[in-house]
Residue frames as a rotation matrix with the C-alpha (Angstrom) as fourth column:
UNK 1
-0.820 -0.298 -0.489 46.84
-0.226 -0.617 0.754 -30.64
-0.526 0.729 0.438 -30.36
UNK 2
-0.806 0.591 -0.025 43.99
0.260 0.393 0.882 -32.67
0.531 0.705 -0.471 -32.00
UNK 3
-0.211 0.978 0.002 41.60
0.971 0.209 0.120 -31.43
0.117 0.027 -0.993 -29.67
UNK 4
-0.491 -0.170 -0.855 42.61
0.242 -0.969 0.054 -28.35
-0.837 -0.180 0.517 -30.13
UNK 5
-0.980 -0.165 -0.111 41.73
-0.073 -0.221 0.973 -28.61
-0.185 0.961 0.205 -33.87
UNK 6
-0.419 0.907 0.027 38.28
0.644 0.277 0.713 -30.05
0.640 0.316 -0.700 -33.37
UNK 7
0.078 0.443 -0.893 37.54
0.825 -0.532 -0.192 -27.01
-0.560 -0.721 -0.407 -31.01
UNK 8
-0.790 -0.173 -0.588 38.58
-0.326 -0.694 0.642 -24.72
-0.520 0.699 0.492 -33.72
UNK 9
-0.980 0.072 -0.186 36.15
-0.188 -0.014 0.982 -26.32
0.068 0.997 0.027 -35.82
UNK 10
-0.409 0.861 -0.304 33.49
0.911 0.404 -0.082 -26.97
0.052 -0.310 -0.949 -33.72
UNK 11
-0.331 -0.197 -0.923 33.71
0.429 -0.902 0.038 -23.45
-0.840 -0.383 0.383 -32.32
UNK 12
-0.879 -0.210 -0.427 33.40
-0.206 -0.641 0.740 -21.90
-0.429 0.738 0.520 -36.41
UNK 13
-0.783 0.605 -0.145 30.49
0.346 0.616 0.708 -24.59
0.518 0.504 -0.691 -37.09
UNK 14
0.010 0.921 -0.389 28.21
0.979 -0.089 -0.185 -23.41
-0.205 -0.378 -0.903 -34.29
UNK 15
-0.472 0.017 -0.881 28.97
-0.077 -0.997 0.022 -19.47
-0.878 0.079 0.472 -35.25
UNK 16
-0.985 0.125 -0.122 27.76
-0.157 -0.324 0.933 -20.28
0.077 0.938 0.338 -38.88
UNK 17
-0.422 0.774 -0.473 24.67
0.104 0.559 0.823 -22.64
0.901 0.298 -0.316 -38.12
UNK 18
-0.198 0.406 0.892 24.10
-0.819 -0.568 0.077 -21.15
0.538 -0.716 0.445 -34.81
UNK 19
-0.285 -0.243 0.927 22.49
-0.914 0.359 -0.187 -23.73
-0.287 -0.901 -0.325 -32.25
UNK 20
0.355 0.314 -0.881 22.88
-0.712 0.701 -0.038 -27.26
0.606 0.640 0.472 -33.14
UNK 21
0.994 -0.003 0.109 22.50
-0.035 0.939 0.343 -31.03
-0.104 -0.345 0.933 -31.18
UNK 22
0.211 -0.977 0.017 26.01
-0.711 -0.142 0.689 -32.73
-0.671 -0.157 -0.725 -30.76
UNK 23
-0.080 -0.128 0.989 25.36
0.597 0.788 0.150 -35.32
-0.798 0.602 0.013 -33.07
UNK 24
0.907 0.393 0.148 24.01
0.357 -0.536 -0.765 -32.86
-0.221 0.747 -0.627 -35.85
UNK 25
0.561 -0.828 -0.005 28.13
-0.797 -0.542 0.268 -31.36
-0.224 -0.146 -0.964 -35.05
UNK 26
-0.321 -0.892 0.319 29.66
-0.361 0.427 0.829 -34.28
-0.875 0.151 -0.459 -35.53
UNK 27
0.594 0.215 0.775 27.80
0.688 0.364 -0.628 -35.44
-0.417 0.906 0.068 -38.84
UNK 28
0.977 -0.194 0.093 28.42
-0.086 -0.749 -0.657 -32.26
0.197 0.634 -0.748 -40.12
UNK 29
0.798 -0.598 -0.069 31.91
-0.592 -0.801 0.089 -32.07
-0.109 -0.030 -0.994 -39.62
UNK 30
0.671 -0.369 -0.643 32.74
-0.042 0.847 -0.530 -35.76
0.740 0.383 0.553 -39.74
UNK 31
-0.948 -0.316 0.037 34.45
-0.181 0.441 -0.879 -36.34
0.262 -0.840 -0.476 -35.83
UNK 32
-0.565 0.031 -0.824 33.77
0.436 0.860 -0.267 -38.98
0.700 -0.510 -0.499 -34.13
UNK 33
0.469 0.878 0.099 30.85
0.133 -0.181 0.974 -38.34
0.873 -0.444 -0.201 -31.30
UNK 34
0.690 -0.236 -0.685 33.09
0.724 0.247 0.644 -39.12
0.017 -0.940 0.341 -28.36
UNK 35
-0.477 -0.859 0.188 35.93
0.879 -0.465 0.108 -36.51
-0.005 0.216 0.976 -29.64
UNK 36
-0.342 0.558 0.757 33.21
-0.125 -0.825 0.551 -33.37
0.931 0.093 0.352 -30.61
UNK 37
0.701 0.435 -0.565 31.39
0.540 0.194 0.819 -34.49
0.466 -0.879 -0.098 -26.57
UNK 38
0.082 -0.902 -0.424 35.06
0.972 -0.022 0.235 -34.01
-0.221 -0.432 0.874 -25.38
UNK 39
-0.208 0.282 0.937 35.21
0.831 -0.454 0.321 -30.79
0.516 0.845 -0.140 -27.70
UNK 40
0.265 0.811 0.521 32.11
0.223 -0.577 0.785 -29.39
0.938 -0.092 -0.334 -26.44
UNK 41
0.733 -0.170 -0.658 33.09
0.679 0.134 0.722 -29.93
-0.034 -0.976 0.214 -22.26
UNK 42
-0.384 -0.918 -0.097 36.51
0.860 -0.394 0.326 -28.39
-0.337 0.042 0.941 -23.23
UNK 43
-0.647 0.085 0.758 34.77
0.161 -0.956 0.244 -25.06
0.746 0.280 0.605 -25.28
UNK 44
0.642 0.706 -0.298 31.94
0.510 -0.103 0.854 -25.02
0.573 -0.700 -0.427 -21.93
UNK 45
0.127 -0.702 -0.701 35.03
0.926 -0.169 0.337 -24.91
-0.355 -0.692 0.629 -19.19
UNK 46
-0.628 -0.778 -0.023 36.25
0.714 -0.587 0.383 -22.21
-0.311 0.224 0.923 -20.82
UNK 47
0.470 0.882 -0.043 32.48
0.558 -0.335 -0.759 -20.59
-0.684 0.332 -0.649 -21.40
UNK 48
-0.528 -0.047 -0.848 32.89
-0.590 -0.699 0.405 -19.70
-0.612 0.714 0.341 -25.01
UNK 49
-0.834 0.479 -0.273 29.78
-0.081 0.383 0.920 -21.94
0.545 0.790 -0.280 -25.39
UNK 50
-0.143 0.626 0.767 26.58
-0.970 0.066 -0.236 -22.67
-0.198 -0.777 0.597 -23.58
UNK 51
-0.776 0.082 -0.626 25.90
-0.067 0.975 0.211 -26.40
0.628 0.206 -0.751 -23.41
UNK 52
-0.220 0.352 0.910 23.00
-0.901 0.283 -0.328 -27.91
-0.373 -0.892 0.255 -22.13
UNK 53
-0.883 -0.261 0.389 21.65
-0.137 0.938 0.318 -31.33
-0.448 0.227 -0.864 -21.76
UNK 54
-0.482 0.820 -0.309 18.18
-0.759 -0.567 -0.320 -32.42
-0.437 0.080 0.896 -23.97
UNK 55
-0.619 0.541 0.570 15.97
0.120 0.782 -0.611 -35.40
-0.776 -0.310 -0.549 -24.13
UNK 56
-0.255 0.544 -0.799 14.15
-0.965 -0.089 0.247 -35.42
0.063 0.834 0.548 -28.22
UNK 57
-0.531 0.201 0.823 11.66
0.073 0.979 -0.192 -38.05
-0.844 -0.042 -0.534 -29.01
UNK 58
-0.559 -0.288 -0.777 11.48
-0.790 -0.098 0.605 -39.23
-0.250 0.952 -0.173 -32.33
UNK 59
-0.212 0.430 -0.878 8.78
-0.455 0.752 0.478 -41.50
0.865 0.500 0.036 -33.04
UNK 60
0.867 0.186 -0.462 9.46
-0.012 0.936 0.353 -43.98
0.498 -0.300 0.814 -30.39
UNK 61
0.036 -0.937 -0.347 13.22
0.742 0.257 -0.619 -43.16
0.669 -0.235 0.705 -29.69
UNK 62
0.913 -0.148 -0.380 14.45
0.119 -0.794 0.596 -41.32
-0.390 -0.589 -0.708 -27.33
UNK 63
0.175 -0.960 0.217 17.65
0.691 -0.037 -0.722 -39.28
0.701 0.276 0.657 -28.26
UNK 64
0.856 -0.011 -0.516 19.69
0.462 -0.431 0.775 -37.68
-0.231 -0.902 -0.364 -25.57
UNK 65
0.135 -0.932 0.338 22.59
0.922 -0.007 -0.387 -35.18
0.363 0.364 0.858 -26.39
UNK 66
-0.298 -0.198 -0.934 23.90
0.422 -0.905 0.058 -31.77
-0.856 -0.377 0.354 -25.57
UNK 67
0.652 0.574 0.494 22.53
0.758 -0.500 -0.419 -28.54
0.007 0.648 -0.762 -27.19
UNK 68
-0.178 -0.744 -0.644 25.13
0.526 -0.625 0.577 -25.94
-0.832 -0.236 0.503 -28.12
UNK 69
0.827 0.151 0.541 25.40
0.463 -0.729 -0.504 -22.54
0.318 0.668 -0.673 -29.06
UNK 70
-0.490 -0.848 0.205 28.60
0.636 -0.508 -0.581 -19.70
0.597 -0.154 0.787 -28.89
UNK 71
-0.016 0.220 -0.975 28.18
0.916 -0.387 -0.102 -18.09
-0.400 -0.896 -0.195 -25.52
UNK 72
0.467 0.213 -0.858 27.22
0.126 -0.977 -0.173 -13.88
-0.875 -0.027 -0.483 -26.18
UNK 73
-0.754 -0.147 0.640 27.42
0.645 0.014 0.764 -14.98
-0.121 0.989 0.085 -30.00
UNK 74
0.415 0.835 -0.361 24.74
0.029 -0.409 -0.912 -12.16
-0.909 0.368 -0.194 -31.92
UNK 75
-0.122 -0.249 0.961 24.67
0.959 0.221 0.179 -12.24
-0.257 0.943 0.212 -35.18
UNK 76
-0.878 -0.263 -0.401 25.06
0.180 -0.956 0.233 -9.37
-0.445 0.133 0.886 -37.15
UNK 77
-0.098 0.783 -0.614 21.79
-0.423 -0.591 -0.687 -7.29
-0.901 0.192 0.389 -38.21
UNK 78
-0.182 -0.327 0.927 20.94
0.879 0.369 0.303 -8.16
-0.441 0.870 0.221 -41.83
UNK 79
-0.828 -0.459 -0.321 20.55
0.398 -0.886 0.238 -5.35
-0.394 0.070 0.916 -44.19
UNK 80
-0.467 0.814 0.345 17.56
0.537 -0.049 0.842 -3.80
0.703 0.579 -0.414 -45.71
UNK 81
-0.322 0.680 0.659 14.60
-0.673 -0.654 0.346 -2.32
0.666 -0.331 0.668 -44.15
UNK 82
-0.951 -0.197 -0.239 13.40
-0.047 0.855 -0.516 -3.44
0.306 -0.479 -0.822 -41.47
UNK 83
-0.353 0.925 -0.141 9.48
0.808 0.378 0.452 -3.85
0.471 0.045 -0.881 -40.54
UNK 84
0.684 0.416 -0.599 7.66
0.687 -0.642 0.339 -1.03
-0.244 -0.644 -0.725 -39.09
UNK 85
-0.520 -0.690 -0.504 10.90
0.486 -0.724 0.490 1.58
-0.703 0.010 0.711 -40.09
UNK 86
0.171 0.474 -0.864 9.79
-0.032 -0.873 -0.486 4.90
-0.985 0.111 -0.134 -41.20
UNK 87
0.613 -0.134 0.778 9.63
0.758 0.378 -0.532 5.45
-0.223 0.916 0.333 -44.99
């Protein structure tokens, strides 16, 4: 049941903010790294994410985590004109 809940919420977090690091997911949402990891494996299986793996270097550090976005997520158009459209 509880990791049902933190898929629900992981799952709404990456539709708003679109693709984001697994640590960046668990700040934001406050779970626990090892529980959003778990999470992330569990919304993959079930491809209603894409997950890969990605190697940032910060300064000196290396950080290693998973990169996720909502599998055949588009966002909707925004409104207005758009460049180049006829007047």
């Amino acid at each position: 049941m509880a990791l049902e809940m933190h898929t629900t919420s992981i799952l709404q977090y990456l539709k708003k903010h679109g693709q984001r690091l697994d640590s960046e997911i668990a700040a934001a949402t406050g779970i626990p790294l090892p529980k959003v990891r778990a999470s992330l494996s569990d919304l993959s299986a079930r491809g209603e994410i894409s997950q890969c793996s990605v190697v940032r270097f910060e300064g000196t550090s290396r950080i290693e985590g998973a990169l996720c976005r909502v599998a055949g997520y588009i966002p909707p158009r925004t409104p207005g004109r758009k460049p180049g459209a006829p007047a």
